[in-house]
N, C-alpha and C positions, 0 to 999 in steps of 0.2 A: 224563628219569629216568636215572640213572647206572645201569649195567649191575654185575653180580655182581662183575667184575674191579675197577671202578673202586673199588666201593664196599671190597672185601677189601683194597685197597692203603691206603686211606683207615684203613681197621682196623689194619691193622698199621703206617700214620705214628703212629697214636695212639699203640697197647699201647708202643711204645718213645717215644713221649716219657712215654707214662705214669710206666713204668718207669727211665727218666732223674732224671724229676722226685723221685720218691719215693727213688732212689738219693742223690741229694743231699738230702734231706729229713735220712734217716739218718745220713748225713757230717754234716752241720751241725747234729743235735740230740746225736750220739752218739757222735760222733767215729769212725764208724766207716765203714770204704770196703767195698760190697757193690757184689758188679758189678750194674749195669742188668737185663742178662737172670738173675739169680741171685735179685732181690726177691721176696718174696710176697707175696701178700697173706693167707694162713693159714698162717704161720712152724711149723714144726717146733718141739716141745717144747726140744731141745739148740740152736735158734738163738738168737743174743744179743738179740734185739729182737724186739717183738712191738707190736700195735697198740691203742690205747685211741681208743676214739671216743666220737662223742654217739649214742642210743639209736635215732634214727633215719638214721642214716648204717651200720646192721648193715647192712643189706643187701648194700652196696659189698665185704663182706671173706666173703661168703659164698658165691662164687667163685674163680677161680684169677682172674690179670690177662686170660693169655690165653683165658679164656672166657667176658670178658664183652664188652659190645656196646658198640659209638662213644659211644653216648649215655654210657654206666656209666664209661668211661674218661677222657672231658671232664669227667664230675663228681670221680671222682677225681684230675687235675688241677688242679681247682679245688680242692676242698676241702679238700685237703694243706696242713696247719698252722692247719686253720681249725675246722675239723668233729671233723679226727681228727686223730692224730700218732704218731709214734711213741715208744716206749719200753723200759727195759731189761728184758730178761728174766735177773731173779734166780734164776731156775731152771734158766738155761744149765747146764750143767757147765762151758762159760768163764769164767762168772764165781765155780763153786765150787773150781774150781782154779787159776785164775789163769792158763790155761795159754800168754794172749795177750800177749808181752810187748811194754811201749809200748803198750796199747791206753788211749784216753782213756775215761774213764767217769765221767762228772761223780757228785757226791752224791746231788746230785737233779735230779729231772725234773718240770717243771711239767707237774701232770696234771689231764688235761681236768675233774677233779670240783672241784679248786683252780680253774680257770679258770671254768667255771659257779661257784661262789662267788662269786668277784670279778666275774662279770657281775651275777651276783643282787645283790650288795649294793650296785653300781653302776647297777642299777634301782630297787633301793628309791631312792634319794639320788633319783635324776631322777624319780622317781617323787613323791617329796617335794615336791621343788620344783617340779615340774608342777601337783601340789596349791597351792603354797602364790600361784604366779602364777594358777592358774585362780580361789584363793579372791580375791586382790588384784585379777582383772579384772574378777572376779562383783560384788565391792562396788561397785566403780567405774563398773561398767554401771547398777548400780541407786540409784547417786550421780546420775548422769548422764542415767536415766527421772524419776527425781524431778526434775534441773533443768529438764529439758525438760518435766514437766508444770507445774509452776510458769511454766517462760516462759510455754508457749501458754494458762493461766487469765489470767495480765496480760495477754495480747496480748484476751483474749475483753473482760476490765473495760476494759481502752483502746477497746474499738469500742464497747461501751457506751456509755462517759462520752462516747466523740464525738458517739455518736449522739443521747446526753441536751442535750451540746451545740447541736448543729443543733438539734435539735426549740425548747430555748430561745432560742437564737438566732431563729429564726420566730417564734417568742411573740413574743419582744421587736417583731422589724419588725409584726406584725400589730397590735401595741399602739401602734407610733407613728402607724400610717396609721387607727386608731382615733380617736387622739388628736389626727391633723390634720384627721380630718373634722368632733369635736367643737368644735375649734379654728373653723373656716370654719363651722358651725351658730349656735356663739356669736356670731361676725361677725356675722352674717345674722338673727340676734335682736337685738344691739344696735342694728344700725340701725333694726332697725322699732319696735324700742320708742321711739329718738330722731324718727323720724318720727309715731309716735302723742303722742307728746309732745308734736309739734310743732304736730300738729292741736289738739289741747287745747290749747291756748296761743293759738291765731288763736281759736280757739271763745269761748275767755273773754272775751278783749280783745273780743269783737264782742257779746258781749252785755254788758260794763259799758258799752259805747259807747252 
C-alpha cells in the first residue's frame, strides 16, 4: 500500500498535468494563454472564460483543482473537450472594453447544448436505422422460420411416401411368392387331373374289351 508521501506526490503529478491540460484546452479553444497554475476551475466573474459542461460532470467544477482528489483530476483529464469545455465570458469587462489588445476571440463557440443536439439527432438517424435493419432482419428471420418449416413438413411427406413405399414394395414380393405357390398348386392339379384321366382311359378301354 503506498504511504501518505507517495500517494501526495502522486496528487500533485496529477493537479499539474491537470492544470497543463486544461491550460491548453483554453489556448486552443480561445486563443487565450493562461498560465497552468493560474486555471480554475470556478473563474472569477471579471475572468475571460468560464466553463459549460454536461449536467452530470457538475460535480468536477465544485471544487478548487487543488482540492480535489486523484481520482477527480484523471477524470478531469479525461473529460476536457468531451464532457465539458470551455468558453467565453461575455461578462468579462475584457471583453466589455476591449482592453486585451491582439486577443483572438473567435464569434462563436460550440456549445455543449449545440453539441447534445447534433448527438441527439445523430441518434435519432442511428436509431432509425437500427430500426429499420432490426425490421429487415425480423422479416427475414420469419422468411426463413417459414422455410424451414416448409423443409422439415416435406422432409416428414418424403419419410412417408418412403415408407408407403417399403410397405408396397412387401405387398408386392408377398404377392409374387403367393402367386408362385398358386403357380406350383396348379402344377400339381394338373398333373393329377392328367393322371385321373389317365385312369379313366385304361378303365374304358378294359371294359369295351
Amino acid at each position: 500500500m503506498a504511504g501518505p508521501r507517495s500517494s501526495n506526490l502522486a496528487r500533485s503529478e496529477w493537479n499539474k498535468k491537470c492544470r497543463e491540460r486544461l491550460s491548453q484546452h483554453i489556448q486552443n479553444k480561445l486563443g487565450i494563454l493562461i498560465e497552468p497554475s493560474q486555471v480554475r476551475l470556478k473563474p472569477n466573474p471579471d475572468d475571460v472564460y468560464s466553463w459549460e459542461k454536461m449536467d452530470d460532470k457538475g460535480h468536477l467544477f465544485s471544487k478548487n483543482i487543488s482540492d480535489h482528489s486523484i481520482r477527480a483530476l484523471k477524470e478531469l483529464y479525461r473529460e476536457v473537450g468531451q464532457s465539458f469545455e470551455v468558453v467565453e465570458n461575455r461578462k468579462s469587462d475584457v471583453f466589455r472594453d476591449g482592453s486585451i489588445s491582439g486577443l483572438h476571440c473567435p464569434k462563436e463557440s460550440n456549445s455543449y447544448r449545440s453539441r447534445i443536439d447534433e448527438l441527439e439527432n445523430c441518434l435519432t438517424e442511428q436509431t432509425s436505422e437500427i430500426r429499420h435493419w432490426k425490421s429487415k432482419a425480423d422479416f427475414e428471420a420469419k422468411m426463413r422460420e417459414q422455410a424451414e418449416k416448409k423443409l422439415s413438413e416435406s422432409e416428414r411427406m418424403i419419410q412417408v411416401m418412403l415408407g408407403d413405399r417399403q410397405r408396397l414394395e412387401q405387398h408386392v414380393e408377398d404377392w409374387k411368392i403367393i402367386a408362385e405357390q398358386c403357380e406350383e398348386r396348379r402344377q400339381e392339379l394338373d398333373q393329377a387331373v392328367r393322371k385321373i384321366l389317365h385312369c379313366l382311359k385304361d378303365v374304358q378301354l378294359e371294359l369295351d374289351s
